[in-house]
Biopython code that builds the backbone (N, CA, C, O; Angstrom):
import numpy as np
from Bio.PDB.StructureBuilder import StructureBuilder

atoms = [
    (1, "UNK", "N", (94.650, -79.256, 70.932)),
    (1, "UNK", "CA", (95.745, -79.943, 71.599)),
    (1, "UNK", "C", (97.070, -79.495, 70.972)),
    (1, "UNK", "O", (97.069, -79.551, 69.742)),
    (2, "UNK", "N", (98.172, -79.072, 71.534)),
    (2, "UNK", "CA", (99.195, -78.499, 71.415)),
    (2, "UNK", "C", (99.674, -79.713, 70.417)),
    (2, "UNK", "O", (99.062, -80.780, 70.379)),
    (3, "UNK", "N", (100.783, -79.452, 69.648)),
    (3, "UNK", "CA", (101.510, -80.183, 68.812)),
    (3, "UNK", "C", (102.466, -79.689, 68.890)),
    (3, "UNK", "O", (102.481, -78.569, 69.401)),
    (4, "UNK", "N", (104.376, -80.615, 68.171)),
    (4, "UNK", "CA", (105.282, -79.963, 68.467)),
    (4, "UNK", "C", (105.436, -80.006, 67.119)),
    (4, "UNK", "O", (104.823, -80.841, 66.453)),
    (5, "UNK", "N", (106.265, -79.120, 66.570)),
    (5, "UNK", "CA", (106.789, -78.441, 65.202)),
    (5, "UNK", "C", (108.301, -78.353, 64.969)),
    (5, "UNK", "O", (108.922, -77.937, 65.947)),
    (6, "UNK", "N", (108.875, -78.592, 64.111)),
    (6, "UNK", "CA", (110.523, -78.482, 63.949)),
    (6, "UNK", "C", (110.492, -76.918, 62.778)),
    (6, "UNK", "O", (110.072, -76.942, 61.621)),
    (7, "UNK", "N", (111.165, -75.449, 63.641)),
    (7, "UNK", "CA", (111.491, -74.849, 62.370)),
    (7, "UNK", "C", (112.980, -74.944, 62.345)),
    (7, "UNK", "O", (113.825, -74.673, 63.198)),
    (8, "UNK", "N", (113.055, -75.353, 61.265)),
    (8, "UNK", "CA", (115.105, -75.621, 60.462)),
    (8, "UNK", "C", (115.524, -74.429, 60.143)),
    (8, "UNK", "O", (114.593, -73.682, 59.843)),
    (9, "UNK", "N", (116.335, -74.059, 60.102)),
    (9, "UNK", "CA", (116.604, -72.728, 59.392)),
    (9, "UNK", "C", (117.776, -73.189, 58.327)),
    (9, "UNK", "O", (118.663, -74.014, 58.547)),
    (10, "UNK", "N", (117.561, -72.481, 57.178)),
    (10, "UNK", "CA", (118.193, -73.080, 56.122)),
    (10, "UNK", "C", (118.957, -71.915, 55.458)),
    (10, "UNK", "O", (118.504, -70.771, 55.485)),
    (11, "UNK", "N", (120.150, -72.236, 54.850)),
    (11, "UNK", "CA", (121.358, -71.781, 54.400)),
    (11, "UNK", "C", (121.232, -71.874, 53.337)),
    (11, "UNK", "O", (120.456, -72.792, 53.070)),
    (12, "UNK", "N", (121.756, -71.176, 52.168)),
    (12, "UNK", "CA", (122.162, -71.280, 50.710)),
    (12, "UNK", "C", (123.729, -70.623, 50.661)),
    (12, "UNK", "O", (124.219, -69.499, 50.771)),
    (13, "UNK", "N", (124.332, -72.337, 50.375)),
    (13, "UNK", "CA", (125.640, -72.241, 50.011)),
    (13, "UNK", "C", (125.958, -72.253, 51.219)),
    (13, "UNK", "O", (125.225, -72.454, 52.188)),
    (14, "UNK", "N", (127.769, -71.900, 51.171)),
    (14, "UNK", "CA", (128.501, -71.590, 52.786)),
    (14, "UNK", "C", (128.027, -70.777, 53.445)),
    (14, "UNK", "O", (127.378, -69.847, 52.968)),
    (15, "UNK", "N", (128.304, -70.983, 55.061)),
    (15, "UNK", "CA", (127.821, -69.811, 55.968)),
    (15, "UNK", "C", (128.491, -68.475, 55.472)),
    (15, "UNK", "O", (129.609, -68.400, 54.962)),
    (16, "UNK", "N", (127.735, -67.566, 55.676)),
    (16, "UNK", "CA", (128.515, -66.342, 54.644)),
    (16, "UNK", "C", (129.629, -65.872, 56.452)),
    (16, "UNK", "O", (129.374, -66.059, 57.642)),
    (17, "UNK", "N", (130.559, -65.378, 55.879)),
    (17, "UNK", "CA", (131.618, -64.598, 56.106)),
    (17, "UNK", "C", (130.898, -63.157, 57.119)),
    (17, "UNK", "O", (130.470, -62.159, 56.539)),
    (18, "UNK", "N", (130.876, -63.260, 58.373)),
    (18, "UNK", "CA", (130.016, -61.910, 58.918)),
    (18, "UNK", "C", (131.245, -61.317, 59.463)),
    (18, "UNK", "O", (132.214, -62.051, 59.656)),
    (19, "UNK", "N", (131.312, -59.847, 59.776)),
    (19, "UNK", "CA", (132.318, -59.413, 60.653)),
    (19, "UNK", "C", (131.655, -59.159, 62.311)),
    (19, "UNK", "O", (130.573, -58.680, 62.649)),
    (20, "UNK", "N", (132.534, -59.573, 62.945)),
    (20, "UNK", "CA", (132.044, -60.022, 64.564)),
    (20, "UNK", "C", (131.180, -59.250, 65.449)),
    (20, "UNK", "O", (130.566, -59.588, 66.460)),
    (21, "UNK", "N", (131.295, -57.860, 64.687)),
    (21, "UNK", "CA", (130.018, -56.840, 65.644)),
    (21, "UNK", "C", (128.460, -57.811, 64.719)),
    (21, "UNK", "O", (127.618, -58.362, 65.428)),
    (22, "UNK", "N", (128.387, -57.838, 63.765)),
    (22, "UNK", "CA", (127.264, -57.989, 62.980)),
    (22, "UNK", "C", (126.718, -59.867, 63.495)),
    (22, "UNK", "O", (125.526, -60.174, 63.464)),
    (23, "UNK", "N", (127.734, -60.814, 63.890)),
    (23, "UNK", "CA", (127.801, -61.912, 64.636)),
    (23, "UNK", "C", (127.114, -61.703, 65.771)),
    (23, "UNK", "O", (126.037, -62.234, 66.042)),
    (24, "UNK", "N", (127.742, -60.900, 66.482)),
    (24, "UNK", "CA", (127.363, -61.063, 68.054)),
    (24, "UNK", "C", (125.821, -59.655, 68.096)),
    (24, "UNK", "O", (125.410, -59.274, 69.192)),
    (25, "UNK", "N", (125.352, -59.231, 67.088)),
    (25, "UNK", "CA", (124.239, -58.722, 67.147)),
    (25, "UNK", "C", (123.281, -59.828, 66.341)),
    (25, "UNK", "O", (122.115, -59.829, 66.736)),
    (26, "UNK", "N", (123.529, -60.565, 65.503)),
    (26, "UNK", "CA", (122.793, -61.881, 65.151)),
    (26, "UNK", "C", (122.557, -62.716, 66.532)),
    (26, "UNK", "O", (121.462, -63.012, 67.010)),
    (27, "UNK", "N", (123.849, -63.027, 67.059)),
    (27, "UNK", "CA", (123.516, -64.121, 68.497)),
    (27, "UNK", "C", (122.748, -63.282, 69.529)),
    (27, "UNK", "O", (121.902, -63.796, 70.261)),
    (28, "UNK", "N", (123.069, -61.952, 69.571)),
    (28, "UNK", "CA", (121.723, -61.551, 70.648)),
    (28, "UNK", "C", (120.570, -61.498, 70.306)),
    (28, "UNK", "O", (119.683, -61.443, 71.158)),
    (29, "UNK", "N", (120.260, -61.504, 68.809)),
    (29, "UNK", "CA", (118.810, -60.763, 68.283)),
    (29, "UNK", "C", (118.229, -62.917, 68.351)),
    (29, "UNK", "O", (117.007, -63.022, 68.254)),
    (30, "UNK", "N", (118.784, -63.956, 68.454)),
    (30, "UNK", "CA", (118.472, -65.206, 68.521)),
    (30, "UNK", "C", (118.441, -65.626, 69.972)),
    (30, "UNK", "O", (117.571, -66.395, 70.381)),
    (31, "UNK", "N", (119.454, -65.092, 70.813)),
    (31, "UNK", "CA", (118.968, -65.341, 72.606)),
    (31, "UNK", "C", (118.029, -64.692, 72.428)),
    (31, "UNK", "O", (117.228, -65.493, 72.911)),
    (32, "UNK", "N", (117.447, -63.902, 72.135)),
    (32, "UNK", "CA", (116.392, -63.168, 73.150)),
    (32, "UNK", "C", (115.105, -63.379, 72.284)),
    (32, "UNK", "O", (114.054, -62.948, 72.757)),
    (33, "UNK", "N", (115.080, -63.983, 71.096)),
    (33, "UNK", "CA", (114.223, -64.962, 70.348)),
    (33, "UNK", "C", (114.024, -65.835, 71.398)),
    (33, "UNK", "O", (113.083, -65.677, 72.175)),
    (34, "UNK", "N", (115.013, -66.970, 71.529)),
    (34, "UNK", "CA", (114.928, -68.322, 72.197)),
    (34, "UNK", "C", (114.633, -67.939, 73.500)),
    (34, "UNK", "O", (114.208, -68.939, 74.077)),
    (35, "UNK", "N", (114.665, -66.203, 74.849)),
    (35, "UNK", "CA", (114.145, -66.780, 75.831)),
    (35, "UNK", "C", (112.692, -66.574, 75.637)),
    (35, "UNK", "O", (111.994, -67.414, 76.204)),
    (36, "UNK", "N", (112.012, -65.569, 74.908)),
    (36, "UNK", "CA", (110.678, -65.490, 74.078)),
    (36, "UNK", "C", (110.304, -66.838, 74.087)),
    (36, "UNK", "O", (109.602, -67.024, 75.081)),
    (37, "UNK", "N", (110.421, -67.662, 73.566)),
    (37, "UNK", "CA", (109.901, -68.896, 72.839)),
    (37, "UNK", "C", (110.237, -69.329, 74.599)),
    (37, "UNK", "O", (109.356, -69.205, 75.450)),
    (38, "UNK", "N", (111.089, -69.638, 74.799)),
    (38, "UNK", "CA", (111.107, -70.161, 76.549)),
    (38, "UNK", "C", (109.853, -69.556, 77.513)),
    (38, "UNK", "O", (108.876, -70.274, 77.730)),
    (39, "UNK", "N", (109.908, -68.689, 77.872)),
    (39, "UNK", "CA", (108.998, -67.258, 78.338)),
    (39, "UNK", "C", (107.718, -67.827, 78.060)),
    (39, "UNK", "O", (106.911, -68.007, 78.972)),
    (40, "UNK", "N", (107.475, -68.115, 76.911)),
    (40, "UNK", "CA", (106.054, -68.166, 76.370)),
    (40, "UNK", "C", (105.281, -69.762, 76.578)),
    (40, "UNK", "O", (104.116, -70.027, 76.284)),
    (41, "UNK", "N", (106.385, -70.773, 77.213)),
    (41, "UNK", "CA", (106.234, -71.589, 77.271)),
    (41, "UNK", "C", (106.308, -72.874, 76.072)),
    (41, "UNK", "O", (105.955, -74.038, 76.266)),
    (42, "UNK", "N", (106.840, -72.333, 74.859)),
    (42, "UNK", "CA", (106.838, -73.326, 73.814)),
    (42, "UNK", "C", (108.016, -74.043, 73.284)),
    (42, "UNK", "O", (108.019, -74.634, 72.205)),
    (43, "UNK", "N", (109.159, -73.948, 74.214)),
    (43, "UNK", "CA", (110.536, -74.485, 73.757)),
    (43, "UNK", "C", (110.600, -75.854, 74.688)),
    (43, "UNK", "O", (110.515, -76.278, 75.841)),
    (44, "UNK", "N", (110.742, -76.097, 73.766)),
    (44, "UNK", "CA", (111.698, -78.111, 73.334)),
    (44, "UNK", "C", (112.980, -77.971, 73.837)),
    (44, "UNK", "O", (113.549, -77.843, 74.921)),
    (45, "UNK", "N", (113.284, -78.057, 72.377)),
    (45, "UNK", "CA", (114.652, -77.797, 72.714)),
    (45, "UNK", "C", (115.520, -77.031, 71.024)),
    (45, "UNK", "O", (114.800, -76.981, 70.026)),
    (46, "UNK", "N", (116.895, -76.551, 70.919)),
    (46, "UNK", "CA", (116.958, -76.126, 70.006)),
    (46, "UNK", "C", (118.406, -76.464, 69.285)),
    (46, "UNK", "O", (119.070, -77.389, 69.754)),
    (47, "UNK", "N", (118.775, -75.913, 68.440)),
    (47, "UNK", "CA", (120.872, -76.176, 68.522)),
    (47, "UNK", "C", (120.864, -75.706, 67.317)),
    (47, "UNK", "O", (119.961, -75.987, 66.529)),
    (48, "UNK", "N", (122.057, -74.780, 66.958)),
    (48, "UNK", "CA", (122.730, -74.711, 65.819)),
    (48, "UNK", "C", (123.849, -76.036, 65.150)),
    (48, "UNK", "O", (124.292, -76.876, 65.933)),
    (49, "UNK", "N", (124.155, -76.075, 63.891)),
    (49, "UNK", "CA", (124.422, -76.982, 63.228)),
    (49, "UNK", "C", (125.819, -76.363, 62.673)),
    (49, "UNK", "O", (125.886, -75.296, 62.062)),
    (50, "UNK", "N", (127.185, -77.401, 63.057)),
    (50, "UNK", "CA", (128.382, -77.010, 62.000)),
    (50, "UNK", "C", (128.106, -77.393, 60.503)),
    (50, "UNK", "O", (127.346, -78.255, 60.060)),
    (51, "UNK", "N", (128.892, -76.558, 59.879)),
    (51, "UNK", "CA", (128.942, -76.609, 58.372)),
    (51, "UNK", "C", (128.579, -78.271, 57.657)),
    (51, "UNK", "O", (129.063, -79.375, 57.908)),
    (52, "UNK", "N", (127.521, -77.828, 56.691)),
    (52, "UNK", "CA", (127.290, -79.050, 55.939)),
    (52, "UNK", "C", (128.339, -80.006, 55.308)),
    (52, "UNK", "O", (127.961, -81.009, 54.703)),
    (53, "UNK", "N", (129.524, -79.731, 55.434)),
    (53, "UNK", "CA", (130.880, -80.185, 55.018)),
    (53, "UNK", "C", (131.234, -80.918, 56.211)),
    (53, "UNK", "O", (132.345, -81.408, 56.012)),
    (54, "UNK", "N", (130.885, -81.161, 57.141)),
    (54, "UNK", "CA", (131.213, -81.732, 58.700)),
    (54, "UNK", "C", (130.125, -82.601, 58.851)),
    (54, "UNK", "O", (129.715, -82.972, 59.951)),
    (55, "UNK", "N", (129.580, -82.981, 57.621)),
    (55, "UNK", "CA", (128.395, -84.329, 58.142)),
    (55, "UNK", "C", (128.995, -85.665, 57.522)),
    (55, "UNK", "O", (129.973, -85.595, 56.777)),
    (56, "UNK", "N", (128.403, -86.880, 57.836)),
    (56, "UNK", "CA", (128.622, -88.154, 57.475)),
    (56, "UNK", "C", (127.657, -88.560, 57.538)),
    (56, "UNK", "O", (127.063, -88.455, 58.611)),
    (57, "UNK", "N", (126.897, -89.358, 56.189)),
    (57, "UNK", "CA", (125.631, -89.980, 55.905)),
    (57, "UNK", "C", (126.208, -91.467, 56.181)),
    (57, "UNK", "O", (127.319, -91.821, 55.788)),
    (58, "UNK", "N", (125.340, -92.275, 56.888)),
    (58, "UNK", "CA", (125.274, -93.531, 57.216)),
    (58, "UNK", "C", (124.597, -94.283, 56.112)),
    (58, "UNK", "O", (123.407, -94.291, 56.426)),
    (59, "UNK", "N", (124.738, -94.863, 55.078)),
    (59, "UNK", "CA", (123.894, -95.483, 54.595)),
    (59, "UNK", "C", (123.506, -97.696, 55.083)),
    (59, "UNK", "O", (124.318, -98.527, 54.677)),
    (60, "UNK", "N", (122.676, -97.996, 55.628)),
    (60, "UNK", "CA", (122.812, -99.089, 56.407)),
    (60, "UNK", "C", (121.606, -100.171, 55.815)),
    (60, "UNK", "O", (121.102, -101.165, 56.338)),
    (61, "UNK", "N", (121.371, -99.478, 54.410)),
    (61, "UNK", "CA", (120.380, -100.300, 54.100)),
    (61, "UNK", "C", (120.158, -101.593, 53.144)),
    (61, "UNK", "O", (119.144, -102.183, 52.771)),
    (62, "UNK", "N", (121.952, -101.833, 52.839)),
    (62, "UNK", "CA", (122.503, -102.911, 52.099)),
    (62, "UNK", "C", (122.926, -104.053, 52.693)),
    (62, "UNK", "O", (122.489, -104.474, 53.764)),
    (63, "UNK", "N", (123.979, -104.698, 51.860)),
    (63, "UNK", "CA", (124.472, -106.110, 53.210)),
    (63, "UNK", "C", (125.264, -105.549, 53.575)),
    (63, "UNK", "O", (125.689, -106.197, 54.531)),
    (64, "UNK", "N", (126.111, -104.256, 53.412)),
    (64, "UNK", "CA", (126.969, -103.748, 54.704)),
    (64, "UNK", "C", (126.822, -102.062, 54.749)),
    (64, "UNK", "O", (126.440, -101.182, 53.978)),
    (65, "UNK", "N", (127.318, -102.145, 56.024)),
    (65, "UNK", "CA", (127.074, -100.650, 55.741)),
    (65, "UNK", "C", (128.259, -99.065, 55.165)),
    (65, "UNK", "O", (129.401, -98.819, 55.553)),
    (66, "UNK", "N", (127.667, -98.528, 54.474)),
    (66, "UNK", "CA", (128.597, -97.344, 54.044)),
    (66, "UNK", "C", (128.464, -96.104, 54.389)),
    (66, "UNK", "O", (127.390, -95.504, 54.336)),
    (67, "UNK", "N", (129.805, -95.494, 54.868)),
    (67, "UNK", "CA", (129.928, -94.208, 55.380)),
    (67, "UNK", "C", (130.356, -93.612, 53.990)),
    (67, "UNK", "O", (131.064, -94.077, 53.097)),
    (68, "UNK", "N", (129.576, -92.238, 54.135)),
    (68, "UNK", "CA", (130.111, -90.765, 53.131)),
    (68, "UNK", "C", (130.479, -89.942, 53.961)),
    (68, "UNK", "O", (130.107, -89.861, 55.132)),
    (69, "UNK", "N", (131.703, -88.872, 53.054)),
    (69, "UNK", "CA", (131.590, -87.872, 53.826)),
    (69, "UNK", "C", (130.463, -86.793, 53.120)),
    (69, "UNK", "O", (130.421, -86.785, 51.890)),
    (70, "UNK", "N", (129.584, -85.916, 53.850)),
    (70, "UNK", "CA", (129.115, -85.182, 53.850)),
    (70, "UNK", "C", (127.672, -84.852, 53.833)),
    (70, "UNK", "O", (127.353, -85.363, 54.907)),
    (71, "UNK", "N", (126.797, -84.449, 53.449)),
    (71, "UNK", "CA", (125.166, -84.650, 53.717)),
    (71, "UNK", "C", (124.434, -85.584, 52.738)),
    (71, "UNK", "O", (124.812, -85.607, 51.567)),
    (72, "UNK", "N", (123.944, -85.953, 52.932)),
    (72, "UNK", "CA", (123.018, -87.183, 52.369)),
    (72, "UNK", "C", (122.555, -86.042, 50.564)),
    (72, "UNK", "O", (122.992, -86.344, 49.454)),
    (73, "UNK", "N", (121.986, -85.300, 50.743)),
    (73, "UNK", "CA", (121.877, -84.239, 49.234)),
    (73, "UNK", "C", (122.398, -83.604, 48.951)),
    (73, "UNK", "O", (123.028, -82.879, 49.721)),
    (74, "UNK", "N", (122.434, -83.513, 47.688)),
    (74, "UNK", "CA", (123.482, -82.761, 46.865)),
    (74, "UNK", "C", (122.960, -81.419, 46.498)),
    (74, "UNK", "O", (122.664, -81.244, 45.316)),
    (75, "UNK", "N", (122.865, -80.817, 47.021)),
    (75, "UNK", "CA", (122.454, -79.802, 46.907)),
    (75, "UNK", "C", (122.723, -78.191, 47.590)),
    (75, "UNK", "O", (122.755, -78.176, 48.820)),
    (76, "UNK", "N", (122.861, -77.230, 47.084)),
    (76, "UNK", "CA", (123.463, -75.912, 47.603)),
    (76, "UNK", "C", (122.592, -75.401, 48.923)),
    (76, "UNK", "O", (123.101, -74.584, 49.691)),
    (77, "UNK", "N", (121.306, -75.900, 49.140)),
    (77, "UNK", "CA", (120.797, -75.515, 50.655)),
    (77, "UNK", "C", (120.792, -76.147, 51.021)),
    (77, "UNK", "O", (120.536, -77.214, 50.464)),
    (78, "UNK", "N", (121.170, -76.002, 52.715)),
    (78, "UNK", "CA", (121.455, -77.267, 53.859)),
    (78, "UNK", "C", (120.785, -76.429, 54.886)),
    (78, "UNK", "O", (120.375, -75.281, 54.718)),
    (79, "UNK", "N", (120.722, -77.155, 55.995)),
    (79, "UNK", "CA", (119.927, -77.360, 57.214)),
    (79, "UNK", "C", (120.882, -76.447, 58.187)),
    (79, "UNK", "O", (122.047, -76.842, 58.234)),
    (80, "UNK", "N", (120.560, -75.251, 58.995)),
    (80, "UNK", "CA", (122.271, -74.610, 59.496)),
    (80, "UNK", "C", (121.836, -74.858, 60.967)),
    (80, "UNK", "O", (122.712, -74.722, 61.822)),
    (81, "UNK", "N", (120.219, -75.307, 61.477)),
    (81, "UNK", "CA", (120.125, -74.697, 62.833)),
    (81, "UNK", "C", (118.262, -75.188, 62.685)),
    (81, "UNK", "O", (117.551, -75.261, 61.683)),
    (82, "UNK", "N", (117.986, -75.425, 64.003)),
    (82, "UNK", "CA", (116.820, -75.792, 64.566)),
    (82, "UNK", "C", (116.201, -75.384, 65.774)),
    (82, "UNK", "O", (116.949, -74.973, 66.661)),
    (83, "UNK", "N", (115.023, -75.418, 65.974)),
    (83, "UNK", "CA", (114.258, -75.486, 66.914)),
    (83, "UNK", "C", (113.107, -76.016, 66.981)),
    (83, "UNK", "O", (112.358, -75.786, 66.032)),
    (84, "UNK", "N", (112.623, -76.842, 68.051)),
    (84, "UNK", "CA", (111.358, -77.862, 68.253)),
    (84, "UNK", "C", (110.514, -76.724, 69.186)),
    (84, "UNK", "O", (110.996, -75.720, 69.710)),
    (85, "UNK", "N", (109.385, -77.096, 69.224)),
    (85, "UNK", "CA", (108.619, -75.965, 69.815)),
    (85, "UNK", "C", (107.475, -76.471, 69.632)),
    (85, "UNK", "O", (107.050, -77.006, 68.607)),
    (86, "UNK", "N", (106.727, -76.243, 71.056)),
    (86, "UNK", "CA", (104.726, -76.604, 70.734)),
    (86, "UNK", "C", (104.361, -75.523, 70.548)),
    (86, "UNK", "O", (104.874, -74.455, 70.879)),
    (87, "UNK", "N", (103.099, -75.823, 69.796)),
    (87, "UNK", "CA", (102.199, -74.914, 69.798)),
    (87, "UNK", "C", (100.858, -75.025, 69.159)),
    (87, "UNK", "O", (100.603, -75.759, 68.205)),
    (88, "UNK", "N", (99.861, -74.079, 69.886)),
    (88, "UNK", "CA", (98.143, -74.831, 69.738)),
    (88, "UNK", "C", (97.910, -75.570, 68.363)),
    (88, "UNK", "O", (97.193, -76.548, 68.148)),
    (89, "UNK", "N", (98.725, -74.828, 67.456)),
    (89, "UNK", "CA", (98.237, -75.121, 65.950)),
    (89, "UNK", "C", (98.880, -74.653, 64.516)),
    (89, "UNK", "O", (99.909, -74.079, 64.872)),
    (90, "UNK", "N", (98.843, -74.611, 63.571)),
    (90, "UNK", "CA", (100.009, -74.377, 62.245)),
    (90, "UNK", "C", (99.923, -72.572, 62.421)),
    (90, "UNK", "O", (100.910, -71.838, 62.368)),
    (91, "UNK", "N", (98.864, -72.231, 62.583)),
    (91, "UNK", "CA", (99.186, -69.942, 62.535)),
    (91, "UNK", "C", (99.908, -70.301, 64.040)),
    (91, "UNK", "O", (100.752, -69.429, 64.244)),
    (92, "UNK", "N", (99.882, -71.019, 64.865)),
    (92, "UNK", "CA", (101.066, -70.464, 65.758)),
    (92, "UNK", "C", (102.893, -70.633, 65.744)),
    (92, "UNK", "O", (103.895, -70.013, 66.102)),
    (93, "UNK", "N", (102.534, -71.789, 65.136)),
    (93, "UNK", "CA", (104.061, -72.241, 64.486)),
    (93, "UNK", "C", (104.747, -71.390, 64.183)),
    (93, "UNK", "O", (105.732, -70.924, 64.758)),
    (94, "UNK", "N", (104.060, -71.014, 62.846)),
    (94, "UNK", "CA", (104.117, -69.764, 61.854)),
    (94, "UNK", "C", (104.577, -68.655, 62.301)),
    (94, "UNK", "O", (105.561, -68.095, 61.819)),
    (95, "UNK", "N", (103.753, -68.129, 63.494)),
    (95, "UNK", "CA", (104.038, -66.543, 63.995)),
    (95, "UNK", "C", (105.694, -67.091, 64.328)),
    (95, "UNK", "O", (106.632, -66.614, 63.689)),
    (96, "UNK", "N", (105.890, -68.075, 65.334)),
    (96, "UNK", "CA", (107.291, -68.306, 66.081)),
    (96, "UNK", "C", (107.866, -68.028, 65.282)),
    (96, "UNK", "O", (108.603, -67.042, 65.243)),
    (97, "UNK", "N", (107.570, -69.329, 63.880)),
    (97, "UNK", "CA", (109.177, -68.914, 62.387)),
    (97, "UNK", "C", (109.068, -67.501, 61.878)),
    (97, "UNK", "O", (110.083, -66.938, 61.468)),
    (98, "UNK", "N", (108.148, -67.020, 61.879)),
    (98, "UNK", "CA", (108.440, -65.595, 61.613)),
    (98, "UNK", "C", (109.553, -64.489, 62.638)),
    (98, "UNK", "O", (110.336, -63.560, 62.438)),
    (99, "UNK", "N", (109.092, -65.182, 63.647)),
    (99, "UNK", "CA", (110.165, -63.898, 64.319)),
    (99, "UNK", "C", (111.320, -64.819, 64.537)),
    (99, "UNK", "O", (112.169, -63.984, 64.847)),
    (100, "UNK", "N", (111.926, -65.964, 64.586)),
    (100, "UNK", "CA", (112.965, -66.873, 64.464)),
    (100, "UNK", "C", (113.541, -66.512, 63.106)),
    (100, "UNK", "O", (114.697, -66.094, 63.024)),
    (101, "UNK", "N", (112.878, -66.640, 62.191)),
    (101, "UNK", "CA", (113.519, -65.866, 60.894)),
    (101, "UNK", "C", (114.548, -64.670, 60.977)),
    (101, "UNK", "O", (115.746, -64.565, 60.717)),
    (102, "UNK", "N", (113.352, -63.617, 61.556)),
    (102, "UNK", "CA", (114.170, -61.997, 61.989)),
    (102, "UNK", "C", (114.992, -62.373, 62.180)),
    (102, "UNK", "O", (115.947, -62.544, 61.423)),
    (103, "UNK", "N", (114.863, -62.661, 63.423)),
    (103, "UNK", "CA", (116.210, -62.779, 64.880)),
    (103, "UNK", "C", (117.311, -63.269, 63.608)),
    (103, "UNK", "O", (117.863, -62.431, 62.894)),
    (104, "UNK", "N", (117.524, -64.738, 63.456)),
    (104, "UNK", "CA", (118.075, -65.322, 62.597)),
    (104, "UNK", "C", (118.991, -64.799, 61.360)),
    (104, "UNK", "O", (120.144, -65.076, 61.030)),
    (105, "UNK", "N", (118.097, -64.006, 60.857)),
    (105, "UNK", "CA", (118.397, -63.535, 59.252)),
    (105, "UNK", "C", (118.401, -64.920, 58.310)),
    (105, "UNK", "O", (119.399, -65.140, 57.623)),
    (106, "UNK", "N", (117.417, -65.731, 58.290)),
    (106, "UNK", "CA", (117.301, -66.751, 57.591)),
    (106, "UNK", "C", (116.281, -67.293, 57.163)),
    (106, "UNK", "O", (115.289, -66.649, 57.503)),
    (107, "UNK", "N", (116.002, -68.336, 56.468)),
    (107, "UNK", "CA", (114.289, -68.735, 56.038)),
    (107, "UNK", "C", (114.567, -69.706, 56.719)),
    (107, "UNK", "O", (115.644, -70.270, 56.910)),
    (108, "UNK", "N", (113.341, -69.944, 57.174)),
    (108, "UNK", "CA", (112.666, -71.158, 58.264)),
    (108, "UNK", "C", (111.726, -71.667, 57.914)),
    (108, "UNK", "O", (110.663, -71.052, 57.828)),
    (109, "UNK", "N", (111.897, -73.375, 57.510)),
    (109, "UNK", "CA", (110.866, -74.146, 56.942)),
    (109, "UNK", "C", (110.254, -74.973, 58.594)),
    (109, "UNK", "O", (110.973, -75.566, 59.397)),
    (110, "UNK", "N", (108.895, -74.770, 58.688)),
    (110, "UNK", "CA", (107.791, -75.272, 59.390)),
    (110, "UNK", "C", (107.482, -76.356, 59.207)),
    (110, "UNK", "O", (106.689, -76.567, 58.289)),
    (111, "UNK", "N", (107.957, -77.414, 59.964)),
    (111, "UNK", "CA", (107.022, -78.694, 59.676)),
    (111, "UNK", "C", (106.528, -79.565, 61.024)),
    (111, "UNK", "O", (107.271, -79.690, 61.997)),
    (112, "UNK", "N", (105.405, -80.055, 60.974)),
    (112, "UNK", "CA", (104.972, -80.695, 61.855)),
    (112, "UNK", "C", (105.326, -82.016, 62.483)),
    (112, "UNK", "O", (105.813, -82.769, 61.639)),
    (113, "UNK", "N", (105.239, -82.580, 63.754)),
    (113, "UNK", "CA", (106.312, -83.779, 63.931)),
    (113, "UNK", "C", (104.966, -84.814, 63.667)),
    (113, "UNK", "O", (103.993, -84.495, 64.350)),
    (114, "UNK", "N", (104.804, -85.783, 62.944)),
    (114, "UNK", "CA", (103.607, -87.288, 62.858)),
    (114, "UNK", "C", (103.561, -87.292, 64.548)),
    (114, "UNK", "O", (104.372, -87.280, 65.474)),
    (115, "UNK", "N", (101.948, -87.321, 64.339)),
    (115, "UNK", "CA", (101.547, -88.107, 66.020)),
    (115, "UNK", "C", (102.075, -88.994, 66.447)),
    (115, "UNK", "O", (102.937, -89.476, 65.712)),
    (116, "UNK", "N", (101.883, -89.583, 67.643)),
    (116, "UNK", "CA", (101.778, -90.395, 68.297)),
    (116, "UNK", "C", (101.269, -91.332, 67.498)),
    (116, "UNK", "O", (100.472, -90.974, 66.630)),
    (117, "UNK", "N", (101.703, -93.013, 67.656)),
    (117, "UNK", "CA", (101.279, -93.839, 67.158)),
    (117, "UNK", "C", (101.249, -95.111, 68.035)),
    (117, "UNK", "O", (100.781, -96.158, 67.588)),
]
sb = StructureBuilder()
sb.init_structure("model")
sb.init_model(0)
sb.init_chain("A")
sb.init_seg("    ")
for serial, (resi, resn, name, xyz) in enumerate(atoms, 1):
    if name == "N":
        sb.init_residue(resn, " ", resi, " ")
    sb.init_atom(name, np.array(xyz, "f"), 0.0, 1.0, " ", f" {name:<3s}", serial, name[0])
structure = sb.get_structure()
């Protein structure tokens, strides 16, 4: 039975600095990833992410609630970009983040979404 999978693609540090031929050969080598994954029947849905400096953590679990600016961890890798996607089983996931990687130029962590409950 098909399952759906989130691969993140993850950043270390700021988005680096590309010059715009090397950009717009990244965004084609990722369309034509994403109509693949469309094509093949396994796309959700997907989206890139603005800079980890453009987030606000909600924290709502006190008697009131508090806004931060910026990502919930402190930490030099952040989350830059996603895609949800089925597929029969974890080696198929896998193959997708592998060529989502390419396309990308990034590491892509695989994780599975909890069943139905």
């Amino acid at each position: 039975m098909a399952q759906q999978y989130l691969l993140s693609v993850w950043h270390v540090g700021a988005y680096p600095e590309v010059d715009p031929e090397t950009m717009q050969a990244q965004f084609a080598a990722v369309n034509a990833f994403n109509q693949e994954v469309m094509d093949a029947g396994a796309w959700v849905f997907a989206g890139g992410l603005m800079p980890h400096d453009t987030a606000t953590t909600v924290d709502n679990t006190g008697a009131e609630m508090v806004l931060s600016d910026g990502p919930f961890a402190e930490t030099k890798e952040h989350i830059g970009g996603f895609w949800v996607i089925t597929a029969e089983n974890l080696d198929e996931a896998l193959r997708w983040a592998a060529k989502g990687s390419k396309a990308c130029e990034n590491k892509v962590e695989v994780r599975p979404f909890q069943g139905e409950v």
